[in-house]
C-alpha atoms as one frame of an Amber mdcrd trajectory, in Angstrom:
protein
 -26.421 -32.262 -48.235 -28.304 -31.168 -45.175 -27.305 -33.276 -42.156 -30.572
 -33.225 -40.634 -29.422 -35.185 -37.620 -27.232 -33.080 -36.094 -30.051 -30.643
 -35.569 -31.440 -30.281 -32.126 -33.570 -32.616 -31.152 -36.567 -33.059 -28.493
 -38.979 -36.089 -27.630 -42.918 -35.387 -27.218 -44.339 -38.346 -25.333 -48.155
 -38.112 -25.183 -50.929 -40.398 -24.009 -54.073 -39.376 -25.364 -55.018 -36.705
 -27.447 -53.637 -33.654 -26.878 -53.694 -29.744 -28.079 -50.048 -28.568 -28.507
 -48.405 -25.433 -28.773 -44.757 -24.891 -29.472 -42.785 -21.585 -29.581 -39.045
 -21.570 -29.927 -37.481 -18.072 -29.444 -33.993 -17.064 -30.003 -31.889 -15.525
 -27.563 -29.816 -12.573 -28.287 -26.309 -13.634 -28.941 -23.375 -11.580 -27.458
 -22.699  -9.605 -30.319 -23.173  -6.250 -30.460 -25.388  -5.964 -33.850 -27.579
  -9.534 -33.487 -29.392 -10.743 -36.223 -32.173 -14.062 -35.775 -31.073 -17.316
 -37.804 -33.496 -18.531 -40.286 -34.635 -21.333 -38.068 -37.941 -23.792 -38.523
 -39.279 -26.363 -36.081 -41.087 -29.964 -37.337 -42.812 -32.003 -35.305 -41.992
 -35.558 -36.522 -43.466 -38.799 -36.332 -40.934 -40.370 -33.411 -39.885 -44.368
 -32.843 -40.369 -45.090 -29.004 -38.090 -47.291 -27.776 -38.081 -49.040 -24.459
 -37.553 -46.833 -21.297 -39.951 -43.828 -23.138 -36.595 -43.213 -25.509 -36.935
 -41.966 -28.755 -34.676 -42.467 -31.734 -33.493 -39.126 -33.497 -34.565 -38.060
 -36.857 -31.998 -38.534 -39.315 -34.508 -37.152 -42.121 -37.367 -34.811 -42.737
 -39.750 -36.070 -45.584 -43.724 -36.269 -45.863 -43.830 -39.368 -44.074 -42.764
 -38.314 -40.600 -43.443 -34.558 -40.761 -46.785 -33.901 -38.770 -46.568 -30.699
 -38.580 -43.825 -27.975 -39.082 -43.407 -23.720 -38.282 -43.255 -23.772 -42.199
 -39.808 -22.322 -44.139 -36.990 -21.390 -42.288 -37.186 -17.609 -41.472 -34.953
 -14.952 -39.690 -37.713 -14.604 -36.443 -36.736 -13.732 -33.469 -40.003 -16.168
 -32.156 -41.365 -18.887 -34.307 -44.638 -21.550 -33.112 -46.336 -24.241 -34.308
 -50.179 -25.391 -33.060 -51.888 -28.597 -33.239 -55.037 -28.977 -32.565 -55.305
 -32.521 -31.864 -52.029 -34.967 -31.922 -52.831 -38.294 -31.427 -51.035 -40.506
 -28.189 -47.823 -41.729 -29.245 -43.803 -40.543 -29.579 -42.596 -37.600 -31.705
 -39.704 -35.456 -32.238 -39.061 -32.019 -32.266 -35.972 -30.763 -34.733 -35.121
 -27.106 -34.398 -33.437 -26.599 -37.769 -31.301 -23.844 -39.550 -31.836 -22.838
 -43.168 -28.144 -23.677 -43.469 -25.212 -25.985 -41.765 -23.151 -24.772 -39.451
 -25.484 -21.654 -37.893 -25.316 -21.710 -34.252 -27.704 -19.878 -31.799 -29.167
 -19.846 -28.314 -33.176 -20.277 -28.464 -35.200 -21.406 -25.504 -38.477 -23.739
 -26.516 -42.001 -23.397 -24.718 -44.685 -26.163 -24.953 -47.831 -25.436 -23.432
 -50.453 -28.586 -23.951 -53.921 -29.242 -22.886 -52.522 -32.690 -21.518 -49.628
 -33.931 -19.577 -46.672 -34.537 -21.834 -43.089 -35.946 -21.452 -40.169 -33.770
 -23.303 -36.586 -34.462 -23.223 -33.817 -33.659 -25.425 -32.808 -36.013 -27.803
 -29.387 -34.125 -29.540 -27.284 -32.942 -28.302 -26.803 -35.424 -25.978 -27.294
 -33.799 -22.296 -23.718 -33.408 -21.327 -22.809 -31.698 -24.494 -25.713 -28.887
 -23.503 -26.627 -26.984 -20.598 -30.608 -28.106 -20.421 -32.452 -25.760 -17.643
 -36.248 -25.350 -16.552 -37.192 -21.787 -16.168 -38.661 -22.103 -13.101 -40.910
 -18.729 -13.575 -42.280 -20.190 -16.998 -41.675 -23.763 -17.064 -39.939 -23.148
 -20.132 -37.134 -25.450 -21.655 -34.015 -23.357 -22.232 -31.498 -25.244 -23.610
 -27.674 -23.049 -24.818 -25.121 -25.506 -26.939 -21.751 -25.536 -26.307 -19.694
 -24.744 -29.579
């Protein structure tokens, strides 16, 4: 089956409402013909734990899913809007259509509020996590 955990993983922390607007876009690899994944984002309901940590999603079902980029497709740039998410945790999981693809993508989130994001899985010292400091842009590579 699909092990949704080892996906990638971000927290959203938000404190009142907020307007959110997430684009993941994947790099080119270093291949010489490169070809986008079929990749989908879901914005999950998230447990907040003390010290604003927030447990990973283990699985996707219509009880935590708040909002999603819908199927997995071969994009190079994929987004999800919502209008108005309430105050509370979530998690984003950047998924493949199937296990084992592996892929560079950087992740944008623009909001209307302040908002707290930090990667969830990998854990940080398996990844090189960097701020674009011209966009403000996550951009996050995974080591094989």
């Amino acid at each position: 089956g699909c092990e949704v955990g080892r996906n990638p993983q971000y927290s959203i922390i938000l404190h009142r409402p907020t307007t959110l607007h997430i684009s993941i876009v994947q790099s080119e690899a270093q291949h010489v013909i490169w070809k986008p994944l079929p990749i989908a984002g879901y914005i999950c309901r998230g447990t907040l734990r003390e010290g604003e940590h927030v447990d990973r999603i283990t699985k996707l079902g219509f009880r935590n899913i708040v909002s999603s980029t819908g199927k997995a497709r071969r994009k190079r740039a994929i987004e999800v809007f919502i209008d108005r998410l309430n105050p509370g945790a979530y998690v984003l999981l950047v998924g493949t259509f199937q296990a084992e693809m592996e892929g560079q993508f950087t992740v944008k989130a623009m909001s209307s509020h302040e908002i707290l994001v930090r990667q969830i899985w990998p854990p940080t010292w398996r990844s090189d996590e960097n701020v674009d400091r011209r966009t403000g842009a996550l951009v996050t590579t995974f080591a094989p």
